[in-house]
C-alpha positions as CSV (number, residue, x, y, z in Angstrom):
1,X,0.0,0.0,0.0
2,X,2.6,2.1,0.7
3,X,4.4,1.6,-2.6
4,X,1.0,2.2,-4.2
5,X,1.0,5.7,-2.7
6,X,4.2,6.6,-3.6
7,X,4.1,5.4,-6.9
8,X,1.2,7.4,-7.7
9,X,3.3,10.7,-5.8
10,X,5.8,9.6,-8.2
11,X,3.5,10.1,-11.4
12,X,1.5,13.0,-10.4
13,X,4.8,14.7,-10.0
14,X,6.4,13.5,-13.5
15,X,2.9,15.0,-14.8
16,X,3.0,18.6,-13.0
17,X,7.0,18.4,-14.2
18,X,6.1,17.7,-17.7
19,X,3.0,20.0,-18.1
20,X,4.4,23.5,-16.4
21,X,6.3,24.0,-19.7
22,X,2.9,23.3,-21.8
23,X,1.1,25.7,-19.5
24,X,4.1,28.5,-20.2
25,X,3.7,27.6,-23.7
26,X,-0.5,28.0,-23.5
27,X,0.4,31.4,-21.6
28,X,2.8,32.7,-24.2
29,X,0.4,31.7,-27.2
30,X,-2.6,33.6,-25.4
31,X,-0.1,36.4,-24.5
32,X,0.4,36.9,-28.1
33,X,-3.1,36.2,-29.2
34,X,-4.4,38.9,-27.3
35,X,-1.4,41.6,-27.5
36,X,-1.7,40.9,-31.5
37,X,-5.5,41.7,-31.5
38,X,-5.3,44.7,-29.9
39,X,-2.7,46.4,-31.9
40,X,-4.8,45.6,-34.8
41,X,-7.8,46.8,-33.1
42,X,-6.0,49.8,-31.8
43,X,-4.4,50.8,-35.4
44,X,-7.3,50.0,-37.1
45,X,-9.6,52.3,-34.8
46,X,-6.9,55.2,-34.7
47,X,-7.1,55.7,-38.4
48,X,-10.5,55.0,-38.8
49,X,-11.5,57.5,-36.0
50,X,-8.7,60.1,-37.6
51,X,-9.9,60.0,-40.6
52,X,-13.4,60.6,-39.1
53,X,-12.1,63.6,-37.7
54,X,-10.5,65.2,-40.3
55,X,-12.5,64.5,-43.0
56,X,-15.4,66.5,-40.8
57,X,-12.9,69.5,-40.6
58,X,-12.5,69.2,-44.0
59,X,-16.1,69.8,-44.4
60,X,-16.2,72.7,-42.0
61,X,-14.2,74.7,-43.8
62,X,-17.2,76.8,-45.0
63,X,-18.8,80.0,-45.9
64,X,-21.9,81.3,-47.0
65,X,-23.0,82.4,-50.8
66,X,-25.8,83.2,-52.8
67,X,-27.3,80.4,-54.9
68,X,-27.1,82.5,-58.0
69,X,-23.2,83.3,-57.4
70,X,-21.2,80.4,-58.7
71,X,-17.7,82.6,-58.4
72,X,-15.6,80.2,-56.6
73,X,-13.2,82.8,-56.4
74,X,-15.2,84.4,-54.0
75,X,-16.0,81.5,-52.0
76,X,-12.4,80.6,-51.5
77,X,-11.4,83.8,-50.1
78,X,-11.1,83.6,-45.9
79,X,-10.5,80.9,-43.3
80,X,-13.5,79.0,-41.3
81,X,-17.2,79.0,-42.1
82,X,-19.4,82.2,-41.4
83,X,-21.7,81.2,-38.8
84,X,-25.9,81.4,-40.8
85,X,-27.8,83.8,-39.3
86,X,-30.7,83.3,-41.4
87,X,-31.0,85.9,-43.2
88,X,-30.6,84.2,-46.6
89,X,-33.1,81.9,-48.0
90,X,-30.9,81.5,-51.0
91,X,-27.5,81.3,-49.2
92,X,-26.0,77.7,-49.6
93,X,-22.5,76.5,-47.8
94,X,-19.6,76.6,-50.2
95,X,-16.1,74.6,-49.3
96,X,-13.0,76.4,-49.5
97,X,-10.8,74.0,-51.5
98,X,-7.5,74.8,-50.0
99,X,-8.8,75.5,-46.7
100,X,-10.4,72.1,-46.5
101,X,-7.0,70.3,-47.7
102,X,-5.4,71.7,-45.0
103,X,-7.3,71.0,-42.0
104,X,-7.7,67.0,-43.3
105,X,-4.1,67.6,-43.3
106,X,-3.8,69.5,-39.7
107,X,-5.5,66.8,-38.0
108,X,-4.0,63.9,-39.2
109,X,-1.1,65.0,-38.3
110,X,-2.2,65.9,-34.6
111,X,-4.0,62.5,-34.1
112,X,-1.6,60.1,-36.4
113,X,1.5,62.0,-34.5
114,X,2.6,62.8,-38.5
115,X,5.2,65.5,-38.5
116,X,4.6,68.5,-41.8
117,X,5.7,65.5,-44.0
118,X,2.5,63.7,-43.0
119,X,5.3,60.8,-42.0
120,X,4.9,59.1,-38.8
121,X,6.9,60.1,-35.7
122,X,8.5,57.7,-33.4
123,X,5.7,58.0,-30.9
124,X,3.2,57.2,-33.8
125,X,1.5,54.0,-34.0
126,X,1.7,54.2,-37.5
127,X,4.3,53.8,-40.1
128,X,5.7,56.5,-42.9
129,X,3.3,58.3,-44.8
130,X,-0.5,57.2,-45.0
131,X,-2.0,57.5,-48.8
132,X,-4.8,59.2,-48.9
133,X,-8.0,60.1,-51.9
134,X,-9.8,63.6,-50.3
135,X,-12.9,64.9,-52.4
136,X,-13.8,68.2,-52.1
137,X,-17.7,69.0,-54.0
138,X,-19.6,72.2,-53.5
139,X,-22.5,71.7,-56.3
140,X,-21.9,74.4,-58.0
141,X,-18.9,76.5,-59.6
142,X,-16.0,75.9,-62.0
143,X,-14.5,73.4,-61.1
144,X,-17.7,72.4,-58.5
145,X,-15.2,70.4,-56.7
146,X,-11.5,68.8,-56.3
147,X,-9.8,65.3,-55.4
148,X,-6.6,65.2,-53.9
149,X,-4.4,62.6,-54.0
150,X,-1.2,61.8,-51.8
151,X,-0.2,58.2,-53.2
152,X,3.4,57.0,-52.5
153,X,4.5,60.3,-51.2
154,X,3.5,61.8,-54.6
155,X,0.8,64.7,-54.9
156,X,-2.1,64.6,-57.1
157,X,-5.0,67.3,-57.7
158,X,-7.9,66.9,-60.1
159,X,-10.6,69.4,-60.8
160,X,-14.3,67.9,-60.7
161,X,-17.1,69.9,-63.2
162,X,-20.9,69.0,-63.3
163,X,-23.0,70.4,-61.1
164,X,-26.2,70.1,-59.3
165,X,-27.5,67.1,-56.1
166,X,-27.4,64.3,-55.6
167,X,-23.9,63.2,-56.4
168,X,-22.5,60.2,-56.5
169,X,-19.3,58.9,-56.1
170,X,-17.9,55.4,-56.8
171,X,-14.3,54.7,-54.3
172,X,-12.3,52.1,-55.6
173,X,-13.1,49.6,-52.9
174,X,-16.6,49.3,-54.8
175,X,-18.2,51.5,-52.1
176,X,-20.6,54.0,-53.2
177,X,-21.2,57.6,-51.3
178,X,-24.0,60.1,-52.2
179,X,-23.7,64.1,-51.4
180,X,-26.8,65.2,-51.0
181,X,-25.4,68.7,-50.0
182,X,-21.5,70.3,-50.2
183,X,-19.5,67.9,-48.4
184,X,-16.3,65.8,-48.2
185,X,-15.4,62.2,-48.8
186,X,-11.7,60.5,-47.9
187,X,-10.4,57.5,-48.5
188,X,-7.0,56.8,-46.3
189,X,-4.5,54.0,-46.6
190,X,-1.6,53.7,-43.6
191,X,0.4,51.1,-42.0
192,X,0.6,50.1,-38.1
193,X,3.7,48.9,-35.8
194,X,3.3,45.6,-35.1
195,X,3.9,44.0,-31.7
196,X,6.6,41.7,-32.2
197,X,9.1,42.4,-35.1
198,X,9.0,44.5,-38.1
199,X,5.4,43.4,-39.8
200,X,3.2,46.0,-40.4
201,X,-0.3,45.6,-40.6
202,X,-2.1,47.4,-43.5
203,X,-5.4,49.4,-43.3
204,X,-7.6,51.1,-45.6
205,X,-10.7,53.2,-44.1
206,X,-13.0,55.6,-45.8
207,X,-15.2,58.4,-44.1
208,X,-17.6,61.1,-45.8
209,X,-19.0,64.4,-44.3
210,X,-22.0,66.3,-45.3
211,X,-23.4,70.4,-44.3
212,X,-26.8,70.1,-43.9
213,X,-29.3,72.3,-42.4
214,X,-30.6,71.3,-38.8
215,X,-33.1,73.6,-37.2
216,X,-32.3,76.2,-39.2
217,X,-28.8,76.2,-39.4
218,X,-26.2,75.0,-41.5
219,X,-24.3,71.8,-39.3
220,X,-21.6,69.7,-40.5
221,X,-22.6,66.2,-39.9
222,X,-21.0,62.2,-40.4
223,X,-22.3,60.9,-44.0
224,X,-20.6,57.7,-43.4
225,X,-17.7,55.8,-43.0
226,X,-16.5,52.2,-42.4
């Protein structure tokens, strides 16, 4: 009996000695499992929710003109959007082209941590320089709107004519956006840190803004985004 008992001592013991290195394996794999996931969750929502951002400041970069005035020289002269007071039934919200660029610009750099380059800094999450597609359409003028292109760390700007709501625009992931008032629509491409090692993970996320009127006044407003 006494054998018996220490026999099975014996075996229990081989088993714990034999399975603590399986354990510490299990640990390592879930370690990785879940440290992986959520530095692909976390790059993937940072330029998802970036992009978000900026392409609504994009959008609020605004004034006021007359209907009947299609002078986009006129409507590109200041910075910001005039607030609606309501005193023009025939006013409608008119992008500044430039303006908008540079405030999609402005805040992906303050929420990527891109330096003037739009390149990532060490305390980025993300990796060199995101592409990005940002379309710019008022409605109205000549050109009625602009696309911007930074693709490979090369510049791109193409003048949009046609008028008139609703617009629709095809992105080249198949997804189609409408404007059914002045707004903007981005499409941004960018690369996170991984965990472990020098992989990258690759995401592409597109948002679109639209000004609409709510209550009475003009209000810059998500048109979608994924």
């Amino acid at each position: 009996m006494l054998n018996l008992k220490a026999t099975i001592r014996n075996e229990e013991g081989s088993m714990i000695i034999i399975a603590l290195p399986l354990v510490s394996l299990l640990a390592s794999a879930v370690f990785w499992l879940v440290m992986t996931t959520q530095a692909v969750s976390v790059g993937d929502v940072t330029l998802k929710e970036s992009n978000e951002i900026a392409t609504r400041a994009a959008a609020k970069q605004y004034v006021l003109t007359n209907s009947s005035d299609n002078s986009n020289d006129k409507q590109n002269k200041g910075r910001g959007h005039k607030k609606d007071k309501g005193n023009g039934k025939n006013d409608v919200p008119q992008i500044k082209f430039e303006e908008a660029l540079f405030s999609y610009e402005e805040m992906l750099q303050a929420n990527l941590k891109l330096d003037s380059s739009l390149s990532a800094e060490k305390t980025s999450s993300m990796v060199g320089t995101p592409n990005y597609t940002l379309i710019i359409y008022n409605g109205q003028g000549s050109p009625s709107g602009i696309e911007y292109e930074l693709k490979n760390n090369k510049f791109y700007k193409k003048n949009i004519y046609g008028n008139g709501f609703p617009k629709q625009f095809v992105l080249e992931e198949g997804v189609r956006v409408t404007l059914e008032n002045p707004g903007t629509i981005s499409v941004i491409e960018g690369q996170a840190k991984a965990v472990f090692g020098d992989d990258k993970n690759t995401y592409k996320r597109w948002a679109s803004a639209l000004i609409k009127k709510i209550n009475g006044k003009w209000t810059v407003v998500l048109n979608g985004s994924d």
